[in-house]
C-alpha positions as CSV (number, residue, x, y, z in Angstrom):
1,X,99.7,117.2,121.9
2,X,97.5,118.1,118.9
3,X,99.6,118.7,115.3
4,X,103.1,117.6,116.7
5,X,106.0,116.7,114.7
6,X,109.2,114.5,116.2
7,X,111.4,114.1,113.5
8,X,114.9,112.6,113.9
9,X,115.4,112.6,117.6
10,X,117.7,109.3,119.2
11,X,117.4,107.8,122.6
12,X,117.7,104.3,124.0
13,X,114.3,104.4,125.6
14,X,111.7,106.2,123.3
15,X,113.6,108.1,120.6
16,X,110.3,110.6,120.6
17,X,108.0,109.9,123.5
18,X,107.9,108.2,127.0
19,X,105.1,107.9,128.8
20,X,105.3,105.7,132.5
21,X,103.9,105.7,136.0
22,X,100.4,106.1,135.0
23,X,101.2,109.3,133.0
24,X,98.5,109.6,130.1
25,X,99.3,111.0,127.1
26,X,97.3,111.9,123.3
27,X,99.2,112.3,120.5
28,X,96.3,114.0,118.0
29,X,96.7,114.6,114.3
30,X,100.4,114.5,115.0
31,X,103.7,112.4,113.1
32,X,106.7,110.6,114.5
33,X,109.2,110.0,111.9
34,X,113.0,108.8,111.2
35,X,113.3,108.4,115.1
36,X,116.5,105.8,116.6
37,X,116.3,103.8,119.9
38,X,116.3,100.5,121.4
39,X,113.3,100.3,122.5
40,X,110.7,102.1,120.8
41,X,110.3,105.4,118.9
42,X,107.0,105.8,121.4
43,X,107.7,103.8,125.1
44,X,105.2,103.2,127.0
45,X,106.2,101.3,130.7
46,X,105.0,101.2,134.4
47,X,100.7,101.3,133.4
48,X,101.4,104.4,131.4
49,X,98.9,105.4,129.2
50,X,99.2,106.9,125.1
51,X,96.9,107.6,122.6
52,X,97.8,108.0,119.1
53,X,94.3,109.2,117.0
54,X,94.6,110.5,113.3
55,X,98.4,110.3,113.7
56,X,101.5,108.8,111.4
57,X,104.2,106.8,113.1
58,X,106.7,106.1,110.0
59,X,110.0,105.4,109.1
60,X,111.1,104.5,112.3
61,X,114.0,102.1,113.6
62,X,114.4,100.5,116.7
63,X,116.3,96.8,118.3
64,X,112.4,96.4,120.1
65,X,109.2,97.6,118.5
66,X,110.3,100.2,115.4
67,X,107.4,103.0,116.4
68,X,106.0,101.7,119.6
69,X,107.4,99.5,122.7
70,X,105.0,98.9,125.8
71,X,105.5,97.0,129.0
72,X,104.5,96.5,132.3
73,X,100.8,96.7,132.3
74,X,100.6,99.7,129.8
75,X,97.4,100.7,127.5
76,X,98.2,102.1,124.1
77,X,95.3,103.1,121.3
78,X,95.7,103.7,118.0
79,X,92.7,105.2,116.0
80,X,93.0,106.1,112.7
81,X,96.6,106.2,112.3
82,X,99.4,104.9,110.2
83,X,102.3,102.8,111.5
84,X,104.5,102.2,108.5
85,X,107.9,101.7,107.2
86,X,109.6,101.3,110.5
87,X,112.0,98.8,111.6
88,X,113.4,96.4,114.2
89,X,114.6,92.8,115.1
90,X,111.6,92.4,117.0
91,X,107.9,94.3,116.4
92,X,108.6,96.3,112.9
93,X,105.7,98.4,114.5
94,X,104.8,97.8,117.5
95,X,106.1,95.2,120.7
96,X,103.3,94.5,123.3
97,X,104.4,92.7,126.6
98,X,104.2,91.9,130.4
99,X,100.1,92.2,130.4
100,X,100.3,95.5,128.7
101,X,97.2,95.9,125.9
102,X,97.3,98.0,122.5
103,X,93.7,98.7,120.8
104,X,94.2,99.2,116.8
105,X,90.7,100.4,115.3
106,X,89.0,103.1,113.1
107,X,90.4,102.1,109.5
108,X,93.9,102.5,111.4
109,X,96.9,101.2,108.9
110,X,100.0,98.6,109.9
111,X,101.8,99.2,106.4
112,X,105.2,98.1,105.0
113,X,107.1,97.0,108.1
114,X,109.7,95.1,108.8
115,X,112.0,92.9,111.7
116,X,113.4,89.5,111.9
117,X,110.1,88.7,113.6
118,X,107.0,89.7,113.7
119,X,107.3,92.5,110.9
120,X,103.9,94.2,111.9
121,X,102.5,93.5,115.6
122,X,104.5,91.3,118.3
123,X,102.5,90.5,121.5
124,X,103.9,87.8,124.2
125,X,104.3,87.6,127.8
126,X,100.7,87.5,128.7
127,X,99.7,90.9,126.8
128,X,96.1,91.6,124.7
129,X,96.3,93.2,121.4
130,X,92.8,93.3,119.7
131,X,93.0,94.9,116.1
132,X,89.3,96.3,114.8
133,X,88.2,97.7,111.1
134,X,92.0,97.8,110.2
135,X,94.5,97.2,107.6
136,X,97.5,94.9,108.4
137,X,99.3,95.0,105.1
138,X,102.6,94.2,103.3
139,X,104.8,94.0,106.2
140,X,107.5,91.4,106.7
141,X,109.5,89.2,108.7
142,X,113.1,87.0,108.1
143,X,111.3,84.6,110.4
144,X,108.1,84.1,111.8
145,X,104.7,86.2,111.4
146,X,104.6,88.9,108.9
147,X,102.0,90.5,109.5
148,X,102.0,89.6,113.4
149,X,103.2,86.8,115.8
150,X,101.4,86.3,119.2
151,X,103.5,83.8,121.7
152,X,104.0,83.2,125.7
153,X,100.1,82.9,126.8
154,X,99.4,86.3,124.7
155,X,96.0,86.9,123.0
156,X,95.1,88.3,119.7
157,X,91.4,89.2,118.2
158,X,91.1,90.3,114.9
159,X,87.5,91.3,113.8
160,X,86.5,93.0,110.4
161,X,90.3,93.6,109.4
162,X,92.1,92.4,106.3
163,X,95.7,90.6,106.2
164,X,97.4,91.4,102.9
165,X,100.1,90.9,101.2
166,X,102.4,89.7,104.3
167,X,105.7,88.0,104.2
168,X,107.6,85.8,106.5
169,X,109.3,82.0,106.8
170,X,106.4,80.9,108.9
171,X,102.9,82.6,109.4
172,X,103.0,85.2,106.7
173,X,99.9,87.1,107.8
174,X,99.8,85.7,111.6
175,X,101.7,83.0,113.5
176,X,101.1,81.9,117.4
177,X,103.0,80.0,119.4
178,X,103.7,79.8,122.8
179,X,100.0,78.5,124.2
180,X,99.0,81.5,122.5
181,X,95.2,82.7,121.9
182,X,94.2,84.2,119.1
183,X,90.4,85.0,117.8
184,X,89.8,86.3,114.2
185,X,85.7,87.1,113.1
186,X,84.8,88.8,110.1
187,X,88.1,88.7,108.2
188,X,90.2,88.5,105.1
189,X,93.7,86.6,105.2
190,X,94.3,87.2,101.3
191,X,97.8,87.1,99.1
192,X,100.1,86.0,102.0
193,X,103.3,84.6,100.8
194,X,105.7,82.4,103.4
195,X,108.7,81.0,102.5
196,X,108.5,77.5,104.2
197,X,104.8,77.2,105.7
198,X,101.7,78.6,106.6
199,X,101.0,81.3,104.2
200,X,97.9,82.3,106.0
201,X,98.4,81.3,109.6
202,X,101.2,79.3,111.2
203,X,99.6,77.7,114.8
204,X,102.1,76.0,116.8
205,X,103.6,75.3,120.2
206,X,100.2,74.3,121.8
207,X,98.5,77.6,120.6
208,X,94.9,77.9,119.9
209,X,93.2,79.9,117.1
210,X,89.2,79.8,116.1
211,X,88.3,81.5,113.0
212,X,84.8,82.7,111.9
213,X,82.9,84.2,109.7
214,X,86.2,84.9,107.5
215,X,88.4,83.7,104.5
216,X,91.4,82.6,103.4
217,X,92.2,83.3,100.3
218,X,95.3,83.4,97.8
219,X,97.8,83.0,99.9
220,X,100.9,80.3,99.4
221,X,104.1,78.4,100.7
222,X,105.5,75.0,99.7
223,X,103.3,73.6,102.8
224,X,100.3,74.5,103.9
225,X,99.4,77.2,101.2
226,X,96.5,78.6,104.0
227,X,97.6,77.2,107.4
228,X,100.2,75.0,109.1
229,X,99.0,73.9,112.7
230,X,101.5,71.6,114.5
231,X,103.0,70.4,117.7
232,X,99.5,70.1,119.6
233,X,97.9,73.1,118.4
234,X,94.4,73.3,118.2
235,X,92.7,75.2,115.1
236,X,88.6,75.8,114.6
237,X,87.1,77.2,111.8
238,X,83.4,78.0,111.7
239,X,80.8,80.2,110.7
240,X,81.0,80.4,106.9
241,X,85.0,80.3,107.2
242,X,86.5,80.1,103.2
243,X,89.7,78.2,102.8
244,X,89.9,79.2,98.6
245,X,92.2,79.3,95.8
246,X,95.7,78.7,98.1
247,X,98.9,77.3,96.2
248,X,101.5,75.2,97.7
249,X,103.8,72.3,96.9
250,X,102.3,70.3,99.5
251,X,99.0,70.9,101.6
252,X,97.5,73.6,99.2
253,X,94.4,74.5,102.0
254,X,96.1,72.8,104.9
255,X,98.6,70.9,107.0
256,X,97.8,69.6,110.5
257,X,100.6,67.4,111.9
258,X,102.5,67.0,115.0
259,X,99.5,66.1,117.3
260,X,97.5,69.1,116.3
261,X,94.0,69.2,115.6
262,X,92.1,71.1,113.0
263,X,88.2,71.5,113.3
264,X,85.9,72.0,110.3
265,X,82.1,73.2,111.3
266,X,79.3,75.6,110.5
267,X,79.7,75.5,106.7
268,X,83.2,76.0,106.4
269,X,84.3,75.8,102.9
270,X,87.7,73.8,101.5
271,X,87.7,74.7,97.4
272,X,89.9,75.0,94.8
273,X,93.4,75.5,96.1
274,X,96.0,73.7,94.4
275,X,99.2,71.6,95.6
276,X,101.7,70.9,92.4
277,X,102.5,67.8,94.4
278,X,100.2,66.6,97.1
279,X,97.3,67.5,99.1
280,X,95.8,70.0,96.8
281,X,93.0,70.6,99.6
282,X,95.1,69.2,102.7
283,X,97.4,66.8,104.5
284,X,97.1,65.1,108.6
285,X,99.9,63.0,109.4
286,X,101.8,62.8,112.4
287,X,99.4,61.8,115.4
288,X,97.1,64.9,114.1
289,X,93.2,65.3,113.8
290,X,91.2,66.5,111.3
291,X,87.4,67.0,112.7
292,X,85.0,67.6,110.0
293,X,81.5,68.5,111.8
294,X,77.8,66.9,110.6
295,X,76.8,70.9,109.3
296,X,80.1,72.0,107.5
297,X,79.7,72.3,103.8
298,X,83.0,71.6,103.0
299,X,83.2,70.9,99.5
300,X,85.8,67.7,99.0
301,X,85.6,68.0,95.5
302,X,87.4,71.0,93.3
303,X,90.9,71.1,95.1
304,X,93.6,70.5,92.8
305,X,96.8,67.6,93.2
306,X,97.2,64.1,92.8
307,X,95.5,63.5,96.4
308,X,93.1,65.9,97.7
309,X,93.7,64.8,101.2
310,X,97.0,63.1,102.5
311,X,96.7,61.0,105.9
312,X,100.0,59.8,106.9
313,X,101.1,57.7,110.0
């Protein structure tokens, strides 16, 4: 379907387009706008198939993914579109679940959405989303991950894409939980604002995130202005990663607690964030660990608070 238009239509199950039991469909150069349903303005079940290149998906509202809801084993892509101003209490623009996998690439857009959680992207139940050489911006949540949240064993890769500008309690630009996986290379996490902690990145519930090659920059919350990794998560940055110029009240760069780990190596960089009370670079306490390897560069130096780094008990 090439120069399509689906404006204002309403149904429980895809207010605009269903695709299921391995149907295939392309939506090309086409928009999908002020659409109603439950689950998804675009949904995708039973290993259907849709593409969505050079397309807008806007303005949307749903109870499960505001543009597009996929399960059971589905494949969505989305090149060079727009998914923006939609709405729902789960997935602003997109849910991803039961092993399904979306594909966001080619300077594609996730822009000013909004849900209770997970205001941009919300992947769980065992599902794949890998975002490439996109723009994850300004969307927001009441309660975890603004600009996504990964949970249940789902997996997440993030490579040359920018966070910005994300809002949420908890994980402003991405939060996992869950034993979730996530994998970000070649990235900018920059402005992110959370209301309680984790700015950046919220990591918790056993999950597991390795950064590389990115930074982490301007982004606060009254703990853990960058990241918050707790209850037995396991963080690694490497590769050049920047933790720079993040503002909290507590834990400006970081806050590992709870049994969670955090790993510094290959030149990672901790510098001038600033705490107004503690921890102006960052804070362990709570059977955590902080691993700072032989080769990181981290500077210990030019972080701002009355303690750069806070160890408690």
């Amino acid at each position: 379907m090439v120069h399509c238009n689906f404006s204002q239509n309403a149904a429980t199950y895809g207010g605009a387009v269903v695709a299921g039991g391995l149907s295939k469909v392309e939506l090309v150069s086409s928009i999908v706008t002020r659409t109603q349903g439950q689950y998804g303005s675009i949904f995708v079940r039973e290993a259907g198939q849709i593409k969505l290149l050079d397309s807008t998906c806007a303005n949307n509202s749903a109870d499960y993914g505001g543009c597009i809801y996929m399960i059971a084993r589905t494949q969505v892509i989305v090149e060079g579109s727009v998914l923006a101003g939609n709405k729902a209490v789960y997935g602003g623009a997109a849910v991803v679940e039961d092993a399904s996998n979306l594909a966001v690439s080619g300077n594609s857009s996730v822009l000013q959405n909004t849900a209770q959680y997970a205001g941009g992207l919300f992947a769980h139940a065992r599902s794949r989303v890998a975002v490439l050489d996109s723009l994850i911006a300004s969307n927001t949540a009441d309660g975890e991950g603004g600009g996504a949240l990964v949970g249940q064993t789902a997996t997440m890769t993030g490579t040359n894409t920018v966070w910005r500008s994300n809002r949420a309690k908890q994980g402003a630009a991405l939060c996992g939980q869950d034993s979730a996986v996530a994998v970000m290379d070649s990235s900018q996490v920059i402005s992110n604002t959370a209301s309680v902690h984790g700015g950046g990145l919220a990591v918790k519930q056993n999950a597991s995130f390795t950064v590389s090659n990115s930074s982490l920059t301007g982004n606060s919350a009254p703990i853990g202005g960058a990241i918050v990794a707790e209850d037995a998560a396991r963080v690694v940055l490497g590769n050049g990663t920047r933790i720079l110029g993040n503002a909290a009240v507590t834990c400006a760069g970081f806050a590992v607690r709870d049994a969670a780990m955090l790993n510094l190596s290959s030149s990672s960089l901790v510098s001038q964030n600033a705490a107004s009370g503690t921890g102006g670079g960052g804070c362990v306490h709570g059977a955590a660990a902080l691993v700072v390897s032989s080769d990181s560069q981290t500077d210990w130096d030019v972080s701002a608070a009355s303690w750069w780094l806070v160890f408690e008990l």
